[in-house]
Phi, psi and omega in degrees: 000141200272157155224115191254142139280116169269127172197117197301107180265178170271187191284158181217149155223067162218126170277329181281313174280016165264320193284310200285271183351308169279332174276337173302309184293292214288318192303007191255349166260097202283144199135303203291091194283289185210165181260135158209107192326128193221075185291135157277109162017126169275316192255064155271120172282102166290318210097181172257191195336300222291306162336317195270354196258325176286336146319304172288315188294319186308298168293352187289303170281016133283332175308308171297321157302326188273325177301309173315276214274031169251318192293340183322297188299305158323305196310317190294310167288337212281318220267013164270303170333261216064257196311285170300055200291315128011298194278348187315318184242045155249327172263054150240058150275145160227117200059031174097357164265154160267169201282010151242009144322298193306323216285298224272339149272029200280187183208137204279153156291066176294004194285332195243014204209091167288095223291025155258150204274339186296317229261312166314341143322280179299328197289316188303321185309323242234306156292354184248295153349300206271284179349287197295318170272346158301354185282302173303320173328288195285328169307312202283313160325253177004283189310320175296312182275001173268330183273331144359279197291313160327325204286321178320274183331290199315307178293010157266332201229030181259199197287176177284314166346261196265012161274137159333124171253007158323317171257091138210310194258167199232158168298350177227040141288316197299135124324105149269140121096018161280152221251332201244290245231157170209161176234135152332140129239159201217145170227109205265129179287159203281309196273032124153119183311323181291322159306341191253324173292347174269015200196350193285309178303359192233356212272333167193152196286178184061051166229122168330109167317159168033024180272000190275098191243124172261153197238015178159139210205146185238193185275358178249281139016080179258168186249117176229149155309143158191161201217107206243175170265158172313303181305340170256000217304292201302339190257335158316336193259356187266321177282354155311296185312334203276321205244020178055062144272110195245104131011011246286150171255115189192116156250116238279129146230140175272359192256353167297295181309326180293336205255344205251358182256017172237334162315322193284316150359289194274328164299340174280357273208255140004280188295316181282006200241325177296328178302287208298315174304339165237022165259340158310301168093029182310344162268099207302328185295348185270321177316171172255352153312303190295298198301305147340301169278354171281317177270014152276003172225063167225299189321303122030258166296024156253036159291336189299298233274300165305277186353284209302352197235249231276355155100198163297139323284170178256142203265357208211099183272154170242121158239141184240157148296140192291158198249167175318137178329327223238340164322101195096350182106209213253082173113331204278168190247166176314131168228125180304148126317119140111342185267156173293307177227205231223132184289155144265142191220144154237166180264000000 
């Protein structure tokens, strides 16, 4: 993952011999590869003093807000993946860069992005809102239809005890639709098969001879059939119970299997349609494009901070890769040849 410095020179007035002066002092420290010149708007309207100072603070918590809710977004992208999870920062593109390409070309919007800093505020605060809650909207959605299918998922593929027994048996192990006669499934422990065959038929009267078909086996587990009158079924689960034989309380309906195999049908249905919405991104405010650039251009006007300490103009933004531990000594902060004060930096 790329990491950048942002850093705020004081106004000079030659921008280019303020920008040579700062690449000269960073080239001496190795980590630092390149510099790249990050002009601010000349008529972006700060305002005064007083404006300017009540500002910084305010931007300063959408910054912090804009950031939460880009890790939002990733997360959010990381957990649709899922198995692929690996491609997460192959889809964290912006306009097709990633984001430090992106960084290291930006360029300002003036179509969309207004240079008075009160009003560029309030439109981020507003857009970043609309963001976080559709993001929870679909976040909440997603989870409500992955655990649904999860739920699905276990009972397809859990011990015989508890699992759907829906995908396993077919209509003509059963009796259907008799008024007198039912058929059973018992869940037989594997070592013993011998038992239940020497004993299901005597276990209570009115048990079909030889109707006990095993149909289906886990690695602990077989599934068997048997087939009884209705009137004894309860006192048959009771003499089950006795030799730990279990009983599933289940009965073939086929439009109940048909229903519960188009329930899974459409969440999964459901879950790909959620992948695919958001790597489409059909809400342009929901993409990690818009969002990455919206809250890369809240970084931008925290240039307010340089105004207020070194004024008017500030002539020069830089951004660099972050430098090396031992960059300024030990605690002391940089100090440029030819500048008036100690540079500022944000992350």
């Amino acid at each position: 993952m790329s990491e950048f410095w942002i850093i705020s020179l004081p106004g000079e007035r030659n921008p280019d011999q303020v920008f040579e002066r700062l690449d000269a002092t960073l080239s001496k420290y190795n980590g630092i590869s390149s510099q790249w010149k990050f002009q601010i708007p000349a008529d972006l309207k700060v305002g005064t003093l007083d404006v300017l100072v009540g500002l910084s603070d305010e931007l300063g918590k959408l910054d912090i807000y804009a950031e939460g809710i880009t890790k939002k977004v990733a997360q959010y992208m990381g957990d649709v993946l899922e198995e692929q999870r690996h491609k997460l920062e192959d889809n964290l593109t912006v306009n097709g860069l990633n984001p430090a390409n992106f960084l290291i070309k930006f360029q300002w919007d003036y179509a969309k992005y207004p240079l008075l800093i009160r009003y560029y505020i309030r439109g981020k605060h507003f857009q970043l809102s609309k963001i976080d809650s559709d993001l929870k909207n679909k976040s909440t959605a997603y989870n409500a239809v992955k655990g649904c299918l999860l739920n699905l998922e276990r009972k397809q593929t859990g011990s015989l005890l508890t699992r759907d027994l829906g995908d396993i048996v077919k209509g003509e192990q059963f009796v259907v639709g008799s008024e007198y006669m039912a058929t059973l499934v018992v869940v037989i422990p594997r070592s013993s098969y011998n038992e239940w065959l020497s004993c299901y038929e005597t276990l209570t009267d009115m048990v079909v001879p030889k109707s006990s078909e095993l149909i289906f086996e886990d690695q602990d587990h077989g599934l068997w059939t048997v087939t009884i009158f209705r009137k004894m079924v309860e006192d048959f689960k009771n003499r089950c119970r006795e030799r730990r034989f279990t009983v599933r309380d289940f009965e073939y309906d086929q439009r109940k299997i048909e229903e519960s195999k188009s329930e899974m049908s459409k969440l999964e249905s459901d879950k790909k349609r959620q992948f695919v919405s958001t790597h489409r991104c059909p809400k342009p405010y929901i993409s990690n494009k818009e969002l990455f650039i919206r809250s890369f251009f809240l970084v931008r006007p925290r240039f307010i901070f340089s105004v207020c300490k070194s004024g008017i103009p500030v002539s020069a933004i830089v951004r660099t890769p972050p430098p090396p531990p031992d960059f300024g000594g030990s605690g002391s902060p940089l100090q440029v040849p030819g500048l008036r004060l100690p540079i500022s930096t944000t992350e």
